[in-house]
mmCIF file of the N, C-alpha and C atoms, coordinates in Angstrom:
data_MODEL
# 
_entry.id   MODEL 
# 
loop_
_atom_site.group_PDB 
_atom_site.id 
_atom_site.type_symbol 
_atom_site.label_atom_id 
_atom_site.label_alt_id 
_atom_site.label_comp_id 
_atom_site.label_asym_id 
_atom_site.label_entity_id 
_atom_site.label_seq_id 
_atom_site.pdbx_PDB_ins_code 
_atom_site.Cartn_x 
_atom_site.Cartn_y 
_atom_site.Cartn_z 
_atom_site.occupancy 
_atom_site.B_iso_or_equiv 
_atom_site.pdbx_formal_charge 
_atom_site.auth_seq_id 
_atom_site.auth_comp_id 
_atom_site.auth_asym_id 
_atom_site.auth_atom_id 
_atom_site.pdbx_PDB_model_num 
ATOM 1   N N  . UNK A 1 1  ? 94.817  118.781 156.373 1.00 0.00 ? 1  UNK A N  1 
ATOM 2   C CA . UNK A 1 1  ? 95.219  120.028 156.985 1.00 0.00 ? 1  UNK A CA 1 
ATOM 3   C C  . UNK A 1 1  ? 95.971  120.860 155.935 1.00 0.00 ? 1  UNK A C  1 
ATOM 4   N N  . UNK A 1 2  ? 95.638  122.107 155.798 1.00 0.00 ? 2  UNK A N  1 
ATOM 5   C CA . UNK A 1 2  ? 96.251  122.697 154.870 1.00 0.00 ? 2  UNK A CA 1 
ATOM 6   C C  . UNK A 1 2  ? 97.316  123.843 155.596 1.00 0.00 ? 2  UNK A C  1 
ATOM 7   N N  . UNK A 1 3  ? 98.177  124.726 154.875 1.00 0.00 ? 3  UNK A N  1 
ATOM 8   C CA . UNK A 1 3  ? 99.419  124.900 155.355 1.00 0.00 ? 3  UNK A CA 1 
ATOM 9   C C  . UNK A 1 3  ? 99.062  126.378 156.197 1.00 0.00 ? 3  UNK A C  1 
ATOM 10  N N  . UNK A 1 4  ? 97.882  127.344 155.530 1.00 0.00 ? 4  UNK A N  1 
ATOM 11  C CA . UNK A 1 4  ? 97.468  128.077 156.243 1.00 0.00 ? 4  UNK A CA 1 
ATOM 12  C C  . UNK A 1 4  ? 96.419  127.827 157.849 1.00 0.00 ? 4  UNK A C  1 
ATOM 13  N N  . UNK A 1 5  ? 96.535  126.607 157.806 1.00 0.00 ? 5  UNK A N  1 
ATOM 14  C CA . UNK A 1 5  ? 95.598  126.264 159.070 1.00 0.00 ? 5  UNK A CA 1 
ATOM 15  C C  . UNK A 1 5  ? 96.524  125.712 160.054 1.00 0.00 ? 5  UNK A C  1 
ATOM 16  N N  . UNK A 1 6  ? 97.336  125.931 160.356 1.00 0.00 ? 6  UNK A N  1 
ATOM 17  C CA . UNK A 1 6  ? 98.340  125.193 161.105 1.00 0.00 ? 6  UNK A CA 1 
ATOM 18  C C  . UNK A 1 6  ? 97.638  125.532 162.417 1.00 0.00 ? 6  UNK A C  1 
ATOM 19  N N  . UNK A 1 7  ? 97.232  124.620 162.944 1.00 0.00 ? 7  UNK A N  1 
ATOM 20  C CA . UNK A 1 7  ? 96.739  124.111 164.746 1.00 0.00 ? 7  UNK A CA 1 
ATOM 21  C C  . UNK A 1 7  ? 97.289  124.908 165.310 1.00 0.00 ? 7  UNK A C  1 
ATOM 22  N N  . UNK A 1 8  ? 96.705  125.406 166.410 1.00 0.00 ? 8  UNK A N  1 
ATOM 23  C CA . UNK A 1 8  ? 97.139  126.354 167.562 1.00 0.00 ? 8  UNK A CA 1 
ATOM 24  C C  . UNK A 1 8  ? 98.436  125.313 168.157 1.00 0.00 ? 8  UNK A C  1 
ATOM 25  N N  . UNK A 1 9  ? 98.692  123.995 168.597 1.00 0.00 ? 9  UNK A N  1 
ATOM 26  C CA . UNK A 1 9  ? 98.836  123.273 169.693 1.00 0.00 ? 9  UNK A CA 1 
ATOM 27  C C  . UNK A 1 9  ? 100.512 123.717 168.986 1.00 0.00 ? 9  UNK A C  1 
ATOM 28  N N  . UNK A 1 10 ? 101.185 122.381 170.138 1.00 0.00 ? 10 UNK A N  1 
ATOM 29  C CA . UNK A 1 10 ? 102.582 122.877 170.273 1.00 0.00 ? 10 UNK A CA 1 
ATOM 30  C C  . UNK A 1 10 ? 103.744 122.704 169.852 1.00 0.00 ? 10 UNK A C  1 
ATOM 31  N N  . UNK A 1 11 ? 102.767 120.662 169.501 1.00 0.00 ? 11 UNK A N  1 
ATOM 32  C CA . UNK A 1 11 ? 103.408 119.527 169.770 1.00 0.00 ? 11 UNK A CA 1 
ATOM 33  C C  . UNK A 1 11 ? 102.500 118.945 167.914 1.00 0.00 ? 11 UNK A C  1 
ATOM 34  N N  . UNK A 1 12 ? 103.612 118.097 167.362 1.00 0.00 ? 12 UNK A N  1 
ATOM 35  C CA . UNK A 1 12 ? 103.144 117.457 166.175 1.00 0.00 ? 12 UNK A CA 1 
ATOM 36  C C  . UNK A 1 12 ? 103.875 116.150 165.968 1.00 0.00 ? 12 UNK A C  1 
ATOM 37  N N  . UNK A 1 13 ? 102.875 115.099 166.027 1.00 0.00 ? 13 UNK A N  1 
ATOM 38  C CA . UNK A 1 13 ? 102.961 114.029 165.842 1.00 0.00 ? 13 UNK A CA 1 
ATOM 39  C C  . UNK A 1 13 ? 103.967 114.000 164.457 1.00 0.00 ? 13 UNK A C  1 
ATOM 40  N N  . UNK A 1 14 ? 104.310 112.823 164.196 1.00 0.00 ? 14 UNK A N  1 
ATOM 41  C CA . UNK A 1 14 ? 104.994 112.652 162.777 1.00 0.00 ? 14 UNK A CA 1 
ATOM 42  C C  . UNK A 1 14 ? 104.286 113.495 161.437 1.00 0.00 ? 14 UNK A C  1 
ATOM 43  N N  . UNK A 1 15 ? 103.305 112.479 161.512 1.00 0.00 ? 15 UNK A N  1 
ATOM 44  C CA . UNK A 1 15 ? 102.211 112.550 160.330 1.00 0.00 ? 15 UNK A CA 1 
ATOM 45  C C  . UNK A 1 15 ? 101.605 113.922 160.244 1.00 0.00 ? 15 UNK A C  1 
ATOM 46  N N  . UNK A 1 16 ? 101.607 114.811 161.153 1.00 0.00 ? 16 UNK A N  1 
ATOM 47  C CA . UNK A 1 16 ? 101.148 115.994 160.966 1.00 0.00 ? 16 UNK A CA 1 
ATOM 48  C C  . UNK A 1 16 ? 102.123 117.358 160.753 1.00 0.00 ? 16 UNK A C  1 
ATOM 49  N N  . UNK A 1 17 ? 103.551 116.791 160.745 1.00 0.00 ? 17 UNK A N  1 
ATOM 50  C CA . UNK A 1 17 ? 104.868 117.440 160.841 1.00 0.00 ? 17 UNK A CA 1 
ATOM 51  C C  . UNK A 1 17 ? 105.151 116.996 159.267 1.00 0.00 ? 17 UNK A C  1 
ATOM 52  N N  . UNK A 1 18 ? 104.424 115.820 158.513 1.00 0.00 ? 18 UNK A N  1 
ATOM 53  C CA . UNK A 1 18 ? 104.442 115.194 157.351 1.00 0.00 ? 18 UNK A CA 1 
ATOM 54  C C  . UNK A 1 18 ? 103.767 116.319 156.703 1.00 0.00 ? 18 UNK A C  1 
ATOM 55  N N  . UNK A 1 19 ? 102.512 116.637 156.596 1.00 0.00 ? 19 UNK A N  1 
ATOM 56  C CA . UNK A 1 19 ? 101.633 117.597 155.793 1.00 0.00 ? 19 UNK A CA 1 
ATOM 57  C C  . UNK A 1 19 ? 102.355 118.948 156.134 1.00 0.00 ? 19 UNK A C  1 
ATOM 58  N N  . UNK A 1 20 ? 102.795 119.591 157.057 1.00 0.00 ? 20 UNK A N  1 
ATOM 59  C CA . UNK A 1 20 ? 102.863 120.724 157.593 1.00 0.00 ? 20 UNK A CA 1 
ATOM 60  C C  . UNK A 1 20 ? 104.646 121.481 156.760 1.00 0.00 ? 20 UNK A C  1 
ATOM 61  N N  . UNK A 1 21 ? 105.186 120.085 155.838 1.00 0.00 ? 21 UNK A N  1 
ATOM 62  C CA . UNK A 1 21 ? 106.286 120.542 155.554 1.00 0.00 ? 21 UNK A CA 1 
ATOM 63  C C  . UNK A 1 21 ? 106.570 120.078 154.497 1.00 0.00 ? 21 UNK A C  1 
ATOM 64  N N  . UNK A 1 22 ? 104.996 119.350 154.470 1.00 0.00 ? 22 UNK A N  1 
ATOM 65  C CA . UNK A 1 22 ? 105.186 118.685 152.563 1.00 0.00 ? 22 UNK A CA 1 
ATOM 66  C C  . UNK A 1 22 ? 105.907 117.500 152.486 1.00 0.00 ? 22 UNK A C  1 
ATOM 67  N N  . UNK A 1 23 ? 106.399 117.001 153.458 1.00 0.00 ? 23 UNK A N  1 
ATOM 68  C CA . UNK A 1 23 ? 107.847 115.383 153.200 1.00 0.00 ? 23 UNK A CA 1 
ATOM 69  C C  . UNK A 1 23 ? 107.105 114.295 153.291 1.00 0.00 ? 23 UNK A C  1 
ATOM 70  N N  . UNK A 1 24 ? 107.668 113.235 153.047 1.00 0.00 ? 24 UNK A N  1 
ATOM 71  C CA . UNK A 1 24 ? 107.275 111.853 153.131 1.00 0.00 ? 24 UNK A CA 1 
ATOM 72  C C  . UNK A 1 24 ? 107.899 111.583 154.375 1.00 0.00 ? 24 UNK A C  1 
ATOM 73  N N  . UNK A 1 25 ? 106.832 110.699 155.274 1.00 0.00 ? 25 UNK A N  1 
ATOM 74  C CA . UNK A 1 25 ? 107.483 109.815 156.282 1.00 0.00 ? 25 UNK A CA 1 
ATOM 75  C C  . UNK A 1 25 ? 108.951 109.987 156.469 1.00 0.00 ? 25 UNK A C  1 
ATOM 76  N N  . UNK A 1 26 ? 109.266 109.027 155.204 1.00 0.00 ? 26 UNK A N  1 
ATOM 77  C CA . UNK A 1 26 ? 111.362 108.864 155.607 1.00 0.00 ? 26 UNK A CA 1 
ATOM 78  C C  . UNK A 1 26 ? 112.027 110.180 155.559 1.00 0.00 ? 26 UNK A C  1 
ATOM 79  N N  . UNK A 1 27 ? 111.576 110.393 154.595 1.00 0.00 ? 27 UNK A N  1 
ATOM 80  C CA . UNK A 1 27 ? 112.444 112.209 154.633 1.00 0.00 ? 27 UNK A CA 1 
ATOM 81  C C  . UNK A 1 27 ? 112.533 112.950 156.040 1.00 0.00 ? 27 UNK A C  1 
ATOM 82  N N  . UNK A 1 28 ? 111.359 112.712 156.675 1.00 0.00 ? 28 UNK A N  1 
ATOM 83  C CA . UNK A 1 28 ? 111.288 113.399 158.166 1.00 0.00 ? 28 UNK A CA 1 
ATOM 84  C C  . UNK A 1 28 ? 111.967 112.435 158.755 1.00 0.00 ? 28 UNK A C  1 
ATOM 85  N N  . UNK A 1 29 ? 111.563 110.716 158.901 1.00 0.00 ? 29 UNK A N  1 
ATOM 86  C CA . UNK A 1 29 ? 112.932 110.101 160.002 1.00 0.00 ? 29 UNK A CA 1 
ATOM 87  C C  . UNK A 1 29 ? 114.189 110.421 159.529 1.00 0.00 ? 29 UNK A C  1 
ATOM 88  N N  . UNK A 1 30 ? 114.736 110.798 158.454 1.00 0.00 ? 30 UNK A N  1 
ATOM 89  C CA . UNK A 1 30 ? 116.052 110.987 157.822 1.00 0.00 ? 30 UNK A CA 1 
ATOM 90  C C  . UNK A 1 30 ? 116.207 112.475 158.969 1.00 0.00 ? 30 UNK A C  1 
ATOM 91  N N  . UNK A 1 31 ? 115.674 113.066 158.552 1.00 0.00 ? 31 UNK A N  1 
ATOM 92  C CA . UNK A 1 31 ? 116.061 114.879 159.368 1.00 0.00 ? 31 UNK A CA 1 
ATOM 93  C C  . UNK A 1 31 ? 116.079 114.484 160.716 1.00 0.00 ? 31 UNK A C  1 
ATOM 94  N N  . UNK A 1 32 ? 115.238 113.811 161.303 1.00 0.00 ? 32 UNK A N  1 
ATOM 95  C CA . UNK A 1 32 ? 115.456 113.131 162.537 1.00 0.00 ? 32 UNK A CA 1 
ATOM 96  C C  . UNK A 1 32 ? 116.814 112.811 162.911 1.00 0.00 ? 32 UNK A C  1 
ATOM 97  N N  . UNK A 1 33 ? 116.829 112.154 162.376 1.00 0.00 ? 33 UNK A N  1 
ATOM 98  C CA . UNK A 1 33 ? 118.220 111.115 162.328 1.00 0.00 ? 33 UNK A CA 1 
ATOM 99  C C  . UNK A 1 33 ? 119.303 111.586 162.451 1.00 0.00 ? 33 UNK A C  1 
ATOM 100 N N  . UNK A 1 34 ? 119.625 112.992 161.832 1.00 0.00 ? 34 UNK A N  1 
ATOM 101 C CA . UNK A 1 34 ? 120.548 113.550 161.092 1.00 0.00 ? 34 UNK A CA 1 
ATOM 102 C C  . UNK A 1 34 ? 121.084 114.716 162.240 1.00 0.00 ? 34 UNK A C  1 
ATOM 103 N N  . UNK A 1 35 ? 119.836 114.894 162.619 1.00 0.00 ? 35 UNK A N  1 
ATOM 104 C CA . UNK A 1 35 ? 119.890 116.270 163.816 1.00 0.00 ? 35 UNK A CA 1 
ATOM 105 C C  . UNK A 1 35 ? 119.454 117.600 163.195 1.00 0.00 ? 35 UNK A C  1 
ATOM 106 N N  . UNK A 1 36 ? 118.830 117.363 161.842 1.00 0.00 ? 36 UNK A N  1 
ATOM 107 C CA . UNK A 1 36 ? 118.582 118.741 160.850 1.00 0.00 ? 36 UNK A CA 1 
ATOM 108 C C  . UNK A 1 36 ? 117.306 118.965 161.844 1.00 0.00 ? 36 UNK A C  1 
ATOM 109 N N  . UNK A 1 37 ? 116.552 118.038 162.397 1.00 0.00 ? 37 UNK A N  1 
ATOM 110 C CA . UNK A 1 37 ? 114.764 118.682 162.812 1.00 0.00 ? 37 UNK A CA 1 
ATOM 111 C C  . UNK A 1 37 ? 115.127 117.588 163.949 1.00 0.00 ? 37 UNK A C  1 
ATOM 112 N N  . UNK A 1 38 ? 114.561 118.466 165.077 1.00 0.00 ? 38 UNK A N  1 
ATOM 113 C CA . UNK A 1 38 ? 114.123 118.036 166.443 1.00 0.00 ? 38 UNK A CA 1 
ATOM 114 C C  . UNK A 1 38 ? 113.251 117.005 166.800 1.00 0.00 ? 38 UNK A C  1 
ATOM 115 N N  . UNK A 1 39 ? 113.419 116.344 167.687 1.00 0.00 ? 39 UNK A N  1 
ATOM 116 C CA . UNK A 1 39 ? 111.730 116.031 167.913 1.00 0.00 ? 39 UNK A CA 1 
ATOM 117 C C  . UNK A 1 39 ? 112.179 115.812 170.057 1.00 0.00 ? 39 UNK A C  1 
ATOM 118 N N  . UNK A 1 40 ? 111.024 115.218 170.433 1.00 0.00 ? 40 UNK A N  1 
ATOM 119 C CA . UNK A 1 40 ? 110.962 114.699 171.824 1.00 0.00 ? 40 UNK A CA 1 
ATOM 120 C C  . UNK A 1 40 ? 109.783 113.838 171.707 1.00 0.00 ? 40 UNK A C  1 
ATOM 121 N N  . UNK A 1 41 ? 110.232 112.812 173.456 1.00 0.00 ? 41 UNK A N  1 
ATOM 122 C CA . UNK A 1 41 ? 109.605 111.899 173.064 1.00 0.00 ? 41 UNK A CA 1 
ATOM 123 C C  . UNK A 1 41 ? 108.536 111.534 174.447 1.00 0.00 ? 41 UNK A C  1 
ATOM 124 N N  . UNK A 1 42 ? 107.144 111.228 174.663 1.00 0.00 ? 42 UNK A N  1 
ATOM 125 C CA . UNK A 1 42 ? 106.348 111.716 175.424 1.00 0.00 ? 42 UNK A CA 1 
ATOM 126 C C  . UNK A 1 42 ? 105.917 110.088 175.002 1.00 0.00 ? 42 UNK A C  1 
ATOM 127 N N  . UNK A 1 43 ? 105.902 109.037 176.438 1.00 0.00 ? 43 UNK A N  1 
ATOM 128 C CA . UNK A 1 43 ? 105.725 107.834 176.060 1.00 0.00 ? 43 UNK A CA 1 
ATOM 129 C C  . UNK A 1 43 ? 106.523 107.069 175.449 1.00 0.00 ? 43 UNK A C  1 
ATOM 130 N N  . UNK A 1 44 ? 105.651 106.645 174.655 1.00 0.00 ? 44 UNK A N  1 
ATOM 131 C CA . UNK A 1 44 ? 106.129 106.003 172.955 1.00 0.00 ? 44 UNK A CA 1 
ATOM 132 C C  . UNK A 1 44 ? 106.190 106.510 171.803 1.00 0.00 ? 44 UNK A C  1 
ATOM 133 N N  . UNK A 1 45 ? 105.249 108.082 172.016 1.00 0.00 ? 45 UNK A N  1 
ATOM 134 C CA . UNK A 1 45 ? 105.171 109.173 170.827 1.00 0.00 ? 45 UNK A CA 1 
ATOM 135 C C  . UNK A 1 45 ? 106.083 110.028 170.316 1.00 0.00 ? 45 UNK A C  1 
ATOM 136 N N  . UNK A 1 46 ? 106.571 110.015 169.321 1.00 0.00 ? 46 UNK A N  1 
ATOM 137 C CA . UNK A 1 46 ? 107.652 110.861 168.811 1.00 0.00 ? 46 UNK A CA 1 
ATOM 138 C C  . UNK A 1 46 ? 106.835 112.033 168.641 1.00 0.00 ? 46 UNK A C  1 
ATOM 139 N N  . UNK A 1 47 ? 107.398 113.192 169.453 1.00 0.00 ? 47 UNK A N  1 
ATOM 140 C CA . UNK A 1 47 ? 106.643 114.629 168.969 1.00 0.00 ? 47 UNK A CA 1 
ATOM 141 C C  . UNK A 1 47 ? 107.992 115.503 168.366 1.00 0.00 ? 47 UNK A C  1 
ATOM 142 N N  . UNK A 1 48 ? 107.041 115.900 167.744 1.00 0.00 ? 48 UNK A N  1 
ATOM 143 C CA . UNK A 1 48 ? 107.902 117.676 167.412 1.00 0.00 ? 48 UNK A CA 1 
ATOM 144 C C  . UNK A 1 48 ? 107.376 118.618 167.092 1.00 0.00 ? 48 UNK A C  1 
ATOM 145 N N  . UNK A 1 49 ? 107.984 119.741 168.353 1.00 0.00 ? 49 UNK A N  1 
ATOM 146 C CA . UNK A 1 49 ? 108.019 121.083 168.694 1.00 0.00 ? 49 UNK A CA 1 
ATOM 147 C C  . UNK A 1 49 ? 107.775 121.968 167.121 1.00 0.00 ? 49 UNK A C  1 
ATOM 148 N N  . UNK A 1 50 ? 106.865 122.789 167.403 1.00 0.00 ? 50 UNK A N  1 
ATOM 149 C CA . UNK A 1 50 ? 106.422 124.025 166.607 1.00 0.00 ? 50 UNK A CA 1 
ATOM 150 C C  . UNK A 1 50 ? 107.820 124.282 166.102 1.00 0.00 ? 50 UNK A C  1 
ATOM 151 N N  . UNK A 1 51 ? 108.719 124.489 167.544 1.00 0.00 ? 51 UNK A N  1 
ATOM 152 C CA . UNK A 1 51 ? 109.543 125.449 167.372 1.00 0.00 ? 51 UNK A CA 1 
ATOM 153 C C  . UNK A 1 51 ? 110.702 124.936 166.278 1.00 0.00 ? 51 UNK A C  1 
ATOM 154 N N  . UNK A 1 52 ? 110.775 123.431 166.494 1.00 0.00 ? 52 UNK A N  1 
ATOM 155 C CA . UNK A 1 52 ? 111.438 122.888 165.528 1.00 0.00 ? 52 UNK A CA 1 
ATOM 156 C C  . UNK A 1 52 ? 111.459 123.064 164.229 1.00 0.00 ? 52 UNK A C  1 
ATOM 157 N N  . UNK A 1 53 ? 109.723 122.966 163.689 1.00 0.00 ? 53 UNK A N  1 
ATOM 158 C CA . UNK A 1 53 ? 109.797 123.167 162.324 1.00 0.00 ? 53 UNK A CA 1 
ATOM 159 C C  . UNK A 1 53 ? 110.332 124.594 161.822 1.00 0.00 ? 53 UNK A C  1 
ATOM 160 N N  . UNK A 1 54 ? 109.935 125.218 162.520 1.00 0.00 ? 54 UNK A N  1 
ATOM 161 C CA . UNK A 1 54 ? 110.046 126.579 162.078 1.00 0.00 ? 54 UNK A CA 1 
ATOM 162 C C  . UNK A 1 54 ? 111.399 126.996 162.000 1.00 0.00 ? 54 UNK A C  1 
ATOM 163 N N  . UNK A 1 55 ? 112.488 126.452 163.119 1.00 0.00 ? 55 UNK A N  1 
ATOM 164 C CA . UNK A 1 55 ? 113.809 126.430 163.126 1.00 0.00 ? 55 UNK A CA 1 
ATOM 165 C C  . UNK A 1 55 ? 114.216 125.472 161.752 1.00 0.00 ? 55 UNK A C  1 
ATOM 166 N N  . UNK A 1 56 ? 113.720 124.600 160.907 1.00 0.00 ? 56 UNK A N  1 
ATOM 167 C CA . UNK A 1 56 ? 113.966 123.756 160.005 1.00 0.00 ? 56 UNK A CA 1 
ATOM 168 C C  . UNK A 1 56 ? 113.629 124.618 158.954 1.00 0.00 ? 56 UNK A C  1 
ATOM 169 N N  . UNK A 1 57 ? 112.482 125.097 158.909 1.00 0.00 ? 57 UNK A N  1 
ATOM 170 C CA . UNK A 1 57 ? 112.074 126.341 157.984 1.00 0.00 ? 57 UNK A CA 1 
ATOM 171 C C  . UNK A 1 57 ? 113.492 127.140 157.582 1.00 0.00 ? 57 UNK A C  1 
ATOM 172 N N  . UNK A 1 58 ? 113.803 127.740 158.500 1.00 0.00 ? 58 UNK A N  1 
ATOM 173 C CA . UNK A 1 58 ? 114.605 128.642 158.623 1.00 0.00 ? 58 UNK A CA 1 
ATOM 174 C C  . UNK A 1 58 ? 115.721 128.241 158.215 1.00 0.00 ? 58 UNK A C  1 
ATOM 175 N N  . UNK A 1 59 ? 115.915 127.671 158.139 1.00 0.00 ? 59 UNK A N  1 
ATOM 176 C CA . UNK A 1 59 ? 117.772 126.198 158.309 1.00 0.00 ? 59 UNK A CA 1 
ATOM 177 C C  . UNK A 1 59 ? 117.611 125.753 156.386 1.00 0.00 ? 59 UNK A C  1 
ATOM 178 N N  . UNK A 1 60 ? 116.608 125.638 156.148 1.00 0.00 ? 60 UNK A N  1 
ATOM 179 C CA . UNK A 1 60 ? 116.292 125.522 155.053 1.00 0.00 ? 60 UNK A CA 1 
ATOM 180 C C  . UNK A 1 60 ? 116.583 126.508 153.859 1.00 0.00 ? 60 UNK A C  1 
ATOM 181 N N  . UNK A 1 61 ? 115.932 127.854 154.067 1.00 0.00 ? 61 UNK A N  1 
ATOM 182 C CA . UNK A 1 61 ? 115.429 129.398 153.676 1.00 0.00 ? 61 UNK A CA 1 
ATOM 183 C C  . UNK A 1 61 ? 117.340 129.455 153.879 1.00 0.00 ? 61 UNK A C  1 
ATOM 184 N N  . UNK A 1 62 ? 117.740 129.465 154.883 1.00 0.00 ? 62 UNK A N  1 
ATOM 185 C CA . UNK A 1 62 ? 119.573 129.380 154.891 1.00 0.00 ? 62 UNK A CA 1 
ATOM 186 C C  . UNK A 1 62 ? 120.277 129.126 154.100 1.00 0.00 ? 62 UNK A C  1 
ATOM 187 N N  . UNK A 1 63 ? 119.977 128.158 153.674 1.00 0.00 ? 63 UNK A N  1 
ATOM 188 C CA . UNK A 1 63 ? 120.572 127.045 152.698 1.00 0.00 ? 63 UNK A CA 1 
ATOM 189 C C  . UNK A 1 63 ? 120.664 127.446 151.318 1.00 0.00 ? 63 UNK A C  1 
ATOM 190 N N  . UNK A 1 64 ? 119.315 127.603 151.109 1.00 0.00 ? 64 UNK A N  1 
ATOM 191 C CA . UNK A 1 64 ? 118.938 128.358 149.556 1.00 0.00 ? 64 UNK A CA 1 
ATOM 192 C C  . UNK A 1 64 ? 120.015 129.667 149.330 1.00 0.00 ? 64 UNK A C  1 
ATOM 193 N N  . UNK A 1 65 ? 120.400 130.392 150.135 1.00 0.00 ? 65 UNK A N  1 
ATOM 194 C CA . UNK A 1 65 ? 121.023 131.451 150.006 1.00 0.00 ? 65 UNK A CA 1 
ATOM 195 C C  . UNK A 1 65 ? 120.072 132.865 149.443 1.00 0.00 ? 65 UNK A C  1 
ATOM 196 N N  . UNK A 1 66 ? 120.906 132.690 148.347 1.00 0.00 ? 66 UNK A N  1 
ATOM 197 C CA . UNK A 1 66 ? 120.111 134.168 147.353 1.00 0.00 ? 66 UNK A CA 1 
ATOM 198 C C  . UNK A 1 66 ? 119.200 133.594 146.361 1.00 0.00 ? 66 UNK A C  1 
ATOM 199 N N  . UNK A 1 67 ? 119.214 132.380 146.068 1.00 0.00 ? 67 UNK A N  1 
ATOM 200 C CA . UNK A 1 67 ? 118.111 131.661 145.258 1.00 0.00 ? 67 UNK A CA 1 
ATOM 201 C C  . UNK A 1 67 ? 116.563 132.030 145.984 1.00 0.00 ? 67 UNK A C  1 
ATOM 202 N N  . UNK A 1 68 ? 116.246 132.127 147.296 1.00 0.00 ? 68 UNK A N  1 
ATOM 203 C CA . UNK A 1 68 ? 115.184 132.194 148.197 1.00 0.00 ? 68 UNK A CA 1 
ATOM 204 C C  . UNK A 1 68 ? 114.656 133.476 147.530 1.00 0.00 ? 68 UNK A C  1 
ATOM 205 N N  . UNK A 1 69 ? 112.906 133.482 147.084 1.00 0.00 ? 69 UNK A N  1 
ATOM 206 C CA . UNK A 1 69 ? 112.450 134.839 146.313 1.00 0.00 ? 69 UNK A CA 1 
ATOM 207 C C  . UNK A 1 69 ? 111.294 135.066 147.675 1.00 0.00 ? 69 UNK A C  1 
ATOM 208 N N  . UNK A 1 70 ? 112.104 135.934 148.141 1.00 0.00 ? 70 UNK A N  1 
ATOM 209 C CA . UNK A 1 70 ? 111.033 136.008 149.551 1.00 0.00 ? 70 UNK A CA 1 
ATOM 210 C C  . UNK A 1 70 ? 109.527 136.746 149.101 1.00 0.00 ? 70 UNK A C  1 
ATOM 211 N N  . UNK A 1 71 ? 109.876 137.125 148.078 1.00 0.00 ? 71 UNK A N  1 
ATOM 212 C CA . UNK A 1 71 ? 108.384 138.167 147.243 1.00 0.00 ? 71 UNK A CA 1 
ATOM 213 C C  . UNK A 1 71 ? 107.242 137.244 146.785 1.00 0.00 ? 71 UNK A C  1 
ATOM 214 N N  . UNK A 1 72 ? 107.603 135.738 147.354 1.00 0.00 ? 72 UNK A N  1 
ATOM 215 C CA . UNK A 1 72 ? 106.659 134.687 146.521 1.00 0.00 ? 72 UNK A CA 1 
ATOM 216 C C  . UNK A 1 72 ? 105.672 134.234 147.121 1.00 0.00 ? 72 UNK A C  1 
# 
């Protein structure tokens, strides 16, 4: 899956929250963990919300400050 094709749907399994933000596995249970990125849990399936990443996006883009070259 590439980063311009991001799925209509709502909900992202680990592994697809993995490609969609570039991290390894642990790096995402770490943000998990931490309370930096959301998830919910449906079953036994750990999901996470669109809205999450994009709030992580953002939380991120924050962080950077004035380093962030939004022209890129």
């Amino acid at each position: 899956m590439k980063f311009d094709e991001v799925p209509p749907w709502r909900l992202f399994r680990v592994s697809e929250a993995m490609v969609l933000l570039s991290m390894s596995r642990s790096v995402i249970y770490e943000q998990l963990r931490s309370g930096r990125l959301c998830s919910v849990h449906q079953g036994r399936a750990r999901l996470i919300p669109a809205s999450a990443i994009a709030d992580y996006v953002q939380l991120l883009t924050d962080e950077t400050g004035d380093r962030y070259d939004r022209s890129a």
